[in-house]
TINUMI-447593 format. One record per residue (C-alpha): residue number from 1; x, z, y. Coordinates in Angstrom, 1 decimal. Layout:
// residues N
(NUM; (X; Z; Y))
...
END
This chain:
// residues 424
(1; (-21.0; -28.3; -16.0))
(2; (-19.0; -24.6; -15.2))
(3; (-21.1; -21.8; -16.2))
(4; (-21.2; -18.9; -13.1))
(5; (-22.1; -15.8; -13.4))
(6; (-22.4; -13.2; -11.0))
(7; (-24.1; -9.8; -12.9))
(8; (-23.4; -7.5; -10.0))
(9; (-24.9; -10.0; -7.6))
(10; (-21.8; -9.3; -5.2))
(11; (-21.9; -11.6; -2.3))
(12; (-19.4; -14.5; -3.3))
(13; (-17.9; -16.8; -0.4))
(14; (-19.0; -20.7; -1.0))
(15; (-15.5; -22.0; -1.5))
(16; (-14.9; -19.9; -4.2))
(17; (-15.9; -22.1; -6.4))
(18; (-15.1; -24.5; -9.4))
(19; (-12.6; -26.5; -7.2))
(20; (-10.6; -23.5; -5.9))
(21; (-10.5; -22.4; -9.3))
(22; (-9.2; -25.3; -10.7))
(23; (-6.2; -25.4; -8.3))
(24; (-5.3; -22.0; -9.1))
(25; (-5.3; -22.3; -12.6))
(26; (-3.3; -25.6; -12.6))
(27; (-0.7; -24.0; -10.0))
(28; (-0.4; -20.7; -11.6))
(29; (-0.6; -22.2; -15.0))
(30; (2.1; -24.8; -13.9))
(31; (-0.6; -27.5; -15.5))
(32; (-1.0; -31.1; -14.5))
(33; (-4.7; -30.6; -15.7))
(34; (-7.2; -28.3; -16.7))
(35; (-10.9; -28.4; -17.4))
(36; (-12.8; -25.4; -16.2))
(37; (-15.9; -24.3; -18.2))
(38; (-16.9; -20.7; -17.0))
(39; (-16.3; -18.1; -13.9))
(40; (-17.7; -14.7; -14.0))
(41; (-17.9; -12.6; -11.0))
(42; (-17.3; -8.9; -10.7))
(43; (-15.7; -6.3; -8.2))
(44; (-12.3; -5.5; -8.4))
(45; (-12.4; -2.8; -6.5))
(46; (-14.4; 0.3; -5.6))
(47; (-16.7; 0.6; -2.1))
(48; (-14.6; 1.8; 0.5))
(49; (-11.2; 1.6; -1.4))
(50; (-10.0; -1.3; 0.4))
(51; (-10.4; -1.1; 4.3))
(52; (-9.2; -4.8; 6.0))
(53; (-10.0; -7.1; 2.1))
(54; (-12.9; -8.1; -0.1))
(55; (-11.0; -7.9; -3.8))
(56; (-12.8; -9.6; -6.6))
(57; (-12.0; -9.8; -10.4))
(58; (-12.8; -13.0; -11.7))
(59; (-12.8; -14.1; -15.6))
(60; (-12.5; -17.9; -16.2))
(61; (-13.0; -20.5; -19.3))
(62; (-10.7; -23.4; -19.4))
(63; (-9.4; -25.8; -21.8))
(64; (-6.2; -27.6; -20.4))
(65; (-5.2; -31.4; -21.1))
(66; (-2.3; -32.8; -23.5))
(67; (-1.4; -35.9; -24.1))
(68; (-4.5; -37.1; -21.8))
(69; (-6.7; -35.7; -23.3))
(70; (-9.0; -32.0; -23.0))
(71; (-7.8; -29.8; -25.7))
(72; (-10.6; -28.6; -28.0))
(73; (-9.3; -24.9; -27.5))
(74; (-10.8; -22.7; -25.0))
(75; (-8.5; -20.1; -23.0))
(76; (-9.4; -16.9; -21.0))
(77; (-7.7; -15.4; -18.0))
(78; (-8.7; -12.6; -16.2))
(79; (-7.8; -13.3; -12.2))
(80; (-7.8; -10.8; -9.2))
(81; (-8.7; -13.0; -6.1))
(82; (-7.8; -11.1; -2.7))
(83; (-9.5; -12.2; 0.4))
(84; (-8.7; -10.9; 4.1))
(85; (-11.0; -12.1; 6.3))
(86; (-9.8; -12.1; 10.2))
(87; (-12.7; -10.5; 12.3))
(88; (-12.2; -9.2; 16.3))
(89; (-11.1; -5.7; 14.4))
(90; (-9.2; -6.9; 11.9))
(91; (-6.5; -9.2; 14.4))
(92; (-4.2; -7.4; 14.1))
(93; (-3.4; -8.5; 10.6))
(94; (-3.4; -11.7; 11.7))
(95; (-0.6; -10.5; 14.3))
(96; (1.4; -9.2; 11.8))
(97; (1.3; -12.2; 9.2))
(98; (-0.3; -10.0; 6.4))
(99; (-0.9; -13.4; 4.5))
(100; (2.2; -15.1; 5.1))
(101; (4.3; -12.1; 4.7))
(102; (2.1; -11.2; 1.0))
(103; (2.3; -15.0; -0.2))
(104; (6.1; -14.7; 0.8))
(105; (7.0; -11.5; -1.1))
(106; (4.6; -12.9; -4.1))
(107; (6.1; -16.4; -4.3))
(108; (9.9; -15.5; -3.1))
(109; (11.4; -12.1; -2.8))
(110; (9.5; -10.1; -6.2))
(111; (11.3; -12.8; -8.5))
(112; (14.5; -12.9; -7.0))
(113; (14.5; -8.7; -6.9))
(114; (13.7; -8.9; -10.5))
(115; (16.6; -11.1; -11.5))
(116; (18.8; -8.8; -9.6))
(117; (16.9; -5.3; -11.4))
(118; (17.5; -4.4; -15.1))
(119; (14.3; -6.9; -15.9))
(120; (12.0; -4.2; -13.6))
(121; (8.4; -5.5; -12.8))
(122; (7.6; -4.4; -9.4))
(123; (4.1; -6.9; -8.7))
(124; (1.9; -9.0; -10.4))
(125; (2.2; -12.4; -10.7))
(126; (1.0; -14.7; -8.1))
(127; (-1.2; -17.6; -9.0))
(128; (-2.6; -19.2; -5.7))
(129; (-3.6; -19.0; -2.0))
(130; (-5.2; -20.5; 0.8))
(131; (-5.0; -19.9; 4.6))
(132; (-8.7; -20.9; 5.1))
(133; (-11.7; -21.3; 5.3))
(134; (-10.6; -17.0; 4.7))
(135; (-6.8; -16.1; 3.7))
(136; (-7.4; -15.5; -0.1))
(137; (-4.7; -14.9; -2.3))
(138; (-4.8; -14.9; -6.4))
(139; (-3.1; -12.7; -8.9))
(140; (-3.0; -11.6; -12.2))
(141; (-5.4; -9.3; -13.4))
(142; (-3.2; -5.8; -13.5))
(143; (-5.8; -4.5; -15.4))
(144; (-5.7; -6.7; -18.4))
(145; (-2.1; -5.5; -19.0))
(146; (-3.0; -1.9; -19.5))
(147; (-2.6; -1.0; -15.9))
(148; (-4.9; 1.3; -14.0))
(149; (-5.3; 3.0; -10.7))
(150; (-4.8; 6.2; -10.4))
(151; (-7.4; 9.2; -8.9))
(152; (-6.8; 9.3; -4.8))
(153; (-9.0; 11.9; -4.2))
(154; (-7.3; 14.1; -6.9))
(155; (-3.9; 13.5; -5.8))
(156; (-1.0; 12.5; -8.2))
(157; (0.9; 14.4; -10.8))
(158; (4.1; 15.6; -11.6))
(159; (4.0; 12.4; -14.0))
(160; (2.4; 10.3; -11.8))
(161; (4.3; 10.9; -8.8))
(162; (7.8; 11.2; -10.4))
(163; (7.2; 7.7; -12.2))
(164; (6.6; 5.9; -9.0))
(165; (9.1; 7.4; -7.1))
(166; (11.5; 5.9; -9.8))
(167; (10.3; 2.5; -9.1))
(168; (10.4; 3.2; -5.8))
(169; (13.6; 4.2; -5.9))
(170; (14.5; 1.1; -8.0))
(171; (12.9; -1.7; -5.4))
(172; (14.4; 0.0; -2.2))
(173; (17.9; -0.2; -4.0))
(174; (17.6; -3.7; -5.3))
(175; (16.2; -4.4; -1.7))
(176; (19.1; -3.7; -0.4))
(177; (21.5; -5.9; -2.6))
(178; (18.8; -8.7; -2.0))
(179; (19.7; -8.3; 1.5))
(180; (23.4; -8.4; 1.1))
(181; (23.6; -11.5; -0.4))
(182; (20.5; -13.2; 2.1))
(183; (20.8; -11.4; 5.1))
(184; (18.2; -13.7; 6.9))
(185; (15.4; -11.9; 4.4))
(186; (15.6; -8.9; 6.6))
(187; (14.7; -11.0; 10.0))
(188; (11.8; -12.1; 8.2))
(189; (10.5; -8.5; 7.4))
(190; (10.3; -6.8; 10.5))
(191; (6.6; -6.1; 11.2))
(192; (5.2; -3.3; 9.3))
(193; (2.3; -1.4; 9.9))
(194; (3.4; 0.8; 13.2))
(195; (5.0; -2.4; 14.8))
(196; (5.6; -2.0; 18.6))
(197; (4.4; -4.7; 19.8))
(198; (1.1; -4.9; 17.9))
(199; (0.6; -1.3; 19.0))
(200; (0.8; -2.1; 22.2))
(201; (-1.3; -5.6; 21.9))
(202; (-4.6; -4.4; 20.2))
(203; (-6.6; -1.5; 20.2))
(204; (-7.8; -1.8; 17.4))
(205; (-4.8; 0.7; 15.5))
(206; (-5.5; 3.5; 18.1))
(207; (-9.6; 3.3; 17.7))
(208; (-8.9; 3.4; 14.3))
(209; (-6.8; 6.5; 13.4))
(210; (-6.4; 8.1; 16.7))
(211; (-9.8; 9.2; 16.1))
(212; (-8.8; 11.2; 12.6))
(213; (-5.8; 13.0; 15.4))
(214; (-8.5; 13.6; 18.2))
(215; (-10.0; 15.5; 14.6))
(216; (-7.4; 17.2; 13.8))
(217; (-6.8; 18.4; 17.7))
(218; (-10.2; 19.7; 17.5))
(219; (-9.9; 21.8; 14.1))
(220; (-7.0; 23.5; 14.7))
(221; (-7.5; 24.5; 18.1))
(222; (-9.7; 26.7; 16.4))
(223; (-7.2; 28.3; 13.7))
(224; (-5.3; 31.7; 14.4))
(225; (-2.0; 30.9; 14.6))
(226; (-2.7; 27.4; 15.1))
(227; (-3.2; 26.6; 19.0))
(228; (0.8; 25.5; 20.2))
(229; (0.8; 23.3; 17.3))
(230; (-2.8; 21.8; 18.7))
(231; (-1.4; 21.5; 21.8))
(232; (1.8; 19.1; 20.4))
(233; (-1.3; 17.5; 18.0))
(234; (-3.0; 16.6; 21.6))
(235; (0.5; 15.4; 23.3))
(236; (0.7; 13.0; 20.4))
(237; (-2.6; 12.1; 20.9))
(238; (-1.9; 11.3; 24.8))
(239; (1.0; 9.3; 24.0))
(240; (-0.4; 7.9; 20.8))
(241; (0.9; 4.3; 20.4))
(242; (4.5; 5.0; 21.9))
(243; (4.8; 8.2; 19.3))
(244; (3.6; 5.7; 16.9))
(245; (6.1; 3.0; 17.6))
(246; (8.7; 5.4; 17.6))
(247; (8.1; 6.5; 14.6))
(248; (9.2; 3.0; 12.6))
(249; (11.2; 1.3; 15.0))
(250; (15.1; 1.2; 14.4))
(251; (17.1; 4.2; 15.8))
(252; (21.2; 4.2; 16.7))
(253; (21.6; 7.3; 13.9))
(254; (20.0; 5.1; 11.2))
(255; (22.6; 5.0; 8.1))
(256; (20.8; 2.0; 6.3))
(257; (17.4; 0.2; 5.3))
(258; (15.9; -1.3; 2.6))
(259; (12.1; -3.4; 2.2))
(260; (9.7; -0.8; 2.7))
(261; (6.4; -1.5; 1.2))
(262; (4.8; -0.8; 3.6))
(263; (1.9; 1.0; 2.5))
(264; (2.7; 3.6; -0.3))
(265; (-0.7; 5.5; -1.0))
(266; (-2.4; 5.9; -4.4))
(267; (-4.3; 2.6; -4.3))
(268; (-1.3; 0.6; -3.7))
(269; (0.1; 1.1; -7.0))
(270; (-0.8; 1.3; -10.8))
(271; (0.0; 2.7; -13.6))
(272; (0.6; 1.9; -17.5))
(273; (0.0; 4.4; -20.4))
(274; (1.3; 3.6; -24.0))
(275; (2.0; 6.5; -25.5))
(276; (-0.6; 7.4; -28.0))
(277; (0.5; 11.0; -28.3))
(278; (0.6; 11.4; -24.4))
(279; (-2.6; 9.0; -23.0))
(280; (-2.6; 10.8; -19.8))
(281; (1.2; 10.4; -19.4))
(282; (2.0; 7.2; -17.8))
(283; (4.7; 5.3; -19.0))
(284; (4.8; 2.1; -16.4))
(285; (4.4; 1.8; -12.9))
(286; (3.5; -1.4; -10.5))
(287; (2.9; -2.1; -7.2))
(288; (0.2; -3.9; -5.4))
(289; (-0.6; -5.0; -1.7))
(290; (2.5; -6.0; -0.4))
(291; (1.3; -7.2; 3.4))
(292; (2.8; -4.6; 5.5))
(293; (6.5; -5.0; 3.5))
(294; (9.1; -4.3; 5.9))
(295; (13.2; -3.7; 6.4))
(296; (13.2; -0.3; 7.7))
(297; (14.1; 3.2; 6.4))
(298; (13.6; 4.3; 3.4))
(299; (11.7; 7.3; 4.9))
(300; (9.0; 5.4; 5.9))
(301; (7.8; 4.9; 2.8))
(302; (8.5; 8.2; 1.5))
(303; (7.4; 10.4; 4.2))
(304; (4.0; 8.2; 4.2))
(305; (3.5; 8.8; 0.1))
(306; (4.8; 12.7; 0.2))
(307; (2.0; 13.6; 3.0))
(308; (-1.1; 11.6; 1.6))
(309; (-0.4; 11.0; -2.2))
(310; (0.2; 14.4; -4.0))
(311; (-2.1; 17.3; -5.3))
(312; (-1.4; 20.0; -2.8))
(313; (0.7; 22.0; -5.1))
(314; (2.8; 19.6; -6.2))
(315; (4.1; 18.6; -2.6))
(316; (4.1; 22.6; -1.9))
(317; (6.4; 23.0; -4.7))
(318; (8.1; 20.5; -5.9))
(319; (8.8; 18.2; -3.0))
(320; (12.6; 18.9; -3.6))
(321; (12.7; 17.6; -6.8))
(322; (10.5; 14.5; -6.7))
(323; (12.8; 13.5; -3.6))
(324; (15.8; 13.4; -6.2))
(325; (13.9; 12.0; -8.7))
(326; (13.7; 8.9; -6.5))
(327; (17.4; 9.2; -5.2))
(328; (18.6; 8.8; -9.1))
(329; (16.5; 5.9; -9.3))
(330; (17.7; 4.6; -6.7))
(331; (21.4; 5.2; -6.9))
(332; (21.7; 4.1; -10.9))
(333; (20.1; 0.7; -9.4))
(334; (22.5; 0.4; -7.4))
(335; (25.7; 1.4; -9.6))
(336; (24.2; -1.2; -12.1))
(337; (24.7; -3.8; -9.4))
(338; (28.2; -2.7; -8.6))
(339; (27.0; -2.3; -4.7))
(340; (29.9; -0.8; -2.2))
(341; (29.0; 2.3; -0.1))
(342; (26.1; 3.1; -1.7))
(343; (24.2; 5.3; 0.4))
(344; (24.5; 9.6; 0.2))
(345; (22.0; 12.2; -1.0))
(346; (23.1; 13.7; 2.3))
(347; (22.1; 9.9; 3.8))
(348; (19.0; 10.0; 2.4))
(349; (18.2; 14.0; 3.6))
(350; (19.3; 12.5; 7.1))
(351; (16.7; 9.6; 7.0))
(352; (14.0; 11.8; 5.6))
(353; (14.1; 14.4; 9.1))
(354; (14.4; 11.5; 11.5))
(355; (11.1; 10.1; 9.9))
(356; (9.2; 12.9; 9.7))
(357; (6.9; 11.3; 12.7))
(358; (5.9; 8.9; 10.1))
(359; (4.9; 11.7; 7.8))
(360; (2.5; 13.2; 10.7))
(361; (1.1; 10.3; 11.2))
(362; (0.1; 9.5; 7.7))
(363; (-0.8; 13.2; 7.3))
(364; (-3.5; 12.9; 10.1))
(365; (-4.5; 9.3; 9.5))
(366; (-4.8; 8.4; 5.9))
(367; (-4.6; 11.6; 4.2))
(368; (-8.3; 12.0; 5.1))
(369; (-9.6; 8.6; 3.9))
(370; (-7.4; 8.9; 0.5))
(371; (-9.0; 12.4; -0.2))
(372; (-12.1; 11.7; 0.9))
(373; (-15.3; 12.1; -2.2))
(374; (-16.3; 8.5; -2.9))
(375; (-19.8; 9.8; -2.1))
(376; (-18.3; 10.2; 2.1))
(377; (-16.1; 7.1; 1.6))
(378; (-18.3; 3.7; 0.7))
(379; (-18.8; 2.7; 3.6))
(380; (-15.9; 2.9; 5.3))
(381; (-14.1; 0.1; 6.4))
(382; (-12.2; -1.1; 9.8))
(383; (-15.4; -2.3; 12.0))
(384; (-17.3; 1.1; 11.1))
(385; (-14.4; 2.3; 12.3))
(386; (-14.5; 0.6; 15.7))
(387; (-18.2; 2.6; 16.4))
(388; (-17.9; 5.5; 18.3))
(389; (-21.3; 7.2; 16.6))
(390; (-20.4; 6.1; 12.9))
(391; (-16.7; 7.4; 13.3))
(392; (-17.7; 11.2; 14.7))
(393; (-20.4; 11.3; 12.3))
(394; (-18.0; 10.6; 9.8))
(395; (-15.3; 12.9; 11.1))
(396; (-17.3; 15.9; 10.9))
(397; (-18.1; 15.4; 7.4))
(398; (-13.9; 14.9; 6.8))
(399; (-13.3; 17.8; 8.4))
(400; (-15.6; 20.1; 7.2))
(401; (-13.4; 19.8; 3.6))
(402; (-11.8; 23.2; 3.1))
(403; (-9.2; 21.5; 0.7))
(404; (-8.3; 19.0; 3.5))
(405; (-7.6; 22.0; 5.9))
(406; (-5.6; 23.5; 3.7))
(407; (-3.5; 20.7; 3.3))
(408; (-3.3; 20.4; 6.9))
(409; (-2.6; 23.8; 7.7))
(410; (0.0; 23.8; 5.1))
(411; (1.5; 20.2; 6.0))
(412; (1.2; 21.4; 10.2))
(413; (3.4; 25.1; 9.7))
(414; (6.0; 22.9; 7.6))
(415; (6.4; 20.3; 10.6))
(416; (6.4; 23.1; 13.3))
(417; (9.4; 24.9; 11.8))
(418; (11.4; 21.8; 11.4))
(419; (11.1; 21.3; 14.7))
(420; (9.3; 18.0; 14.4))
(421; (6.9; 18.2; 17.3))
(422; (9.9; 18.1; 19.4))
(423; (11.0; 14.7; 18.3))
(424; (8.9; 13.1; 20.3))
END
């Protein structure tokens, strides 16, 4: 008989159970058989870190078979199971084939880009998955490994940041040769999170984080110095899901793409630390979440981390230098794999300015929610979203943050004299 346990008392869907278990073990495992004896329940992440899944962290007891027969020996594995339940808010992940894409980049296009790196690890490894009775995916428990998340509402480090970039820099670049050598893979990545057609579809996106804009409309209006660049906050606002679609969609002046993932903020990635001398230095750095992947610019991802991820004086100082941090990175990969007409620093400045649209929009949307005090933050998620009296409630406490304004403010002059409002 399997032993469960559930300490926390977290609500656990029915068909996670001893069955589901044992499949994942034996696929992941690559095992004709095993014999499960315990699962132990926990949350694997924090309330209101995680907007559109439920993530749990699950430790099981097994014993696998040899020979036909149960091994005496007992082995422990520490599992994260991802679930994405589809509700009437939450279609639009459905629309954009979050699960098919995740399972797809999990089971397909992580190992082949790691063949093609210097050995890089840019996800963890992927166990199992079902589409129903919920789309639930299983992994490998990050954490086990020595890998931690990071502080979002502190904002990242020189160390932290720079790091990332790197492998950033690394997966866009071996992206790239992936593509060269299967073209088709970029057909199959083309939906990322500000895709047209879902824009246009659902309106659910708009509800969402048009509300944090309509916010930011309203607080600046009120600024000295501040109105004109209200009034192009409140044009965007008009035209919200054509700015929007703009923003990703290809343009004739692009000079090349890579897989974007999709979703670069400070929960979407982890860190290592194994230097003893140095604990708070990282020293490895690993992705997560990889459902919104796309082949787009590069810019997308790195206009969405510079304007949501940093400590304010880090992206007021240094934004220069972390940008070539990541162009290194990137470039070396791609001298290693002896690609042709690898792409400019010049390229790369030109990608950065057509994006900046992308930047605003993750400046106004999600830097809010990744800086908001957990105490303001659990219970946030996409149907509380979808209420008019829960999200103005909400935005008034978000807004109120002096170090959110003077991000903002900061962020806002910055766009204005690069003459971003005008792109659109």
């Amino acid at each position: 008989m399997v032993v469960i346990s559930n300490k926390q008392k977290i609500s656990v869907p029915e068909y996670l159970n001893e069955e589901f278990f044992t499949e994942a073990l034996e696929e992941g495992l690559r095992e004709t058989k095993v014999t499960l004896k315990e699962i132990h329940f926990e949350w694997g992440s924090n309330p209101g870190d995680n907007y559109c899944s439920a993530i749990y962290r699950v430790q099981v007891t097994f014993a696998k078979w040899l020979d036909g027969k149960e091994s005496a020996s007992k082995e422990q594995l520490s599992l994260i199971v991802k679930t994405i339940p589809i509700t009437e808010a939450t279609q639009f992940l459905e629309d954009v084939s979050v699960f098919i894409k995740e399972k797809q980049t999990y089971t397909d296009i992580l190992p082949r880009l790691e063949i093609l790196s210097r050995g890089d690890k840019f996800g963890a490894k992927y166990y199992h998955s079902v589409k129903g009775p919920v789309q639930t995916i299983v992994f490998s428990d990050l954490k086990v490994e020595g890998f931690g998340v990071a502080s979002r509402e502190t904002g990242l480090d020189w160390n932290h940041a720079s790091l990332i970039l790197q492998q950033l820099g690394k997966f866009h670049a071996t992206s790239m040769v992936l593509a060269q050598k299967d073209p088709e893979i970029v057909k199959q990545y083309t939906r990322g999170m500000l895709c047209e057609d879902i824009l246009m579809k659902t309106d659910t996106f708009e509800n969402m984080f048009g509300g944090f804009l309509k916010g930011l409309v309203k607080v600046s209006a009120g600024w000295p110095g501040y109105e004109h660049i209200s009034e192009h906050l409140q044009r965007f606002s008009n035209n919200f899901r054509n700015v929007c679609a703009a923003a990703a969609k290809p343009k004739p002046g692009d000079r090349y793409v890579v897989l974007n993932h999709g979703d670069m903020w400070t929960n979407n990635f982890m860190y290592g630390y194994d230097n003893a001398a140095q604990p708070e230095v990282p020293t490895r750095a690993i992705f997560v979440d990889f459902q919104l992947s796309f082949y787009g610019s590069p810019a997308c991802d790195l206009n969405f981390f510079l304007n949501t991820s940093l400590k304010f004086e880090l992206v007021q100082e240094r934004r220069e230098e972390l940008i070539k941090v990541y162009y290194e990175a990137f470039r070396d990969t791609l001298e290693y794999a002896r690609f042709e007409h690898i792409p400019t620093y010049e390229d790369l400045l030109y990608e950065l300015r057509s994006r900046e649209t992308y930047g605003v929009f993750a400046m106004f949307a999600f830097l809010p929610m990744i800086t908001m005090p957990k105490e303001l933050s659990a219970d946030n998620s996409i149907d509380n979203m979808q209420d008019e009296s829960f999200k103005q409630k909400k935005m008034d406490a978000i807004f109120a943050q002096k170090s959110l304004n003077d991000y903002q403010k900061w962020a806002l002059k910055r766009f204005d004299a690069l003459g971003v409002f005008g792109d659109y």
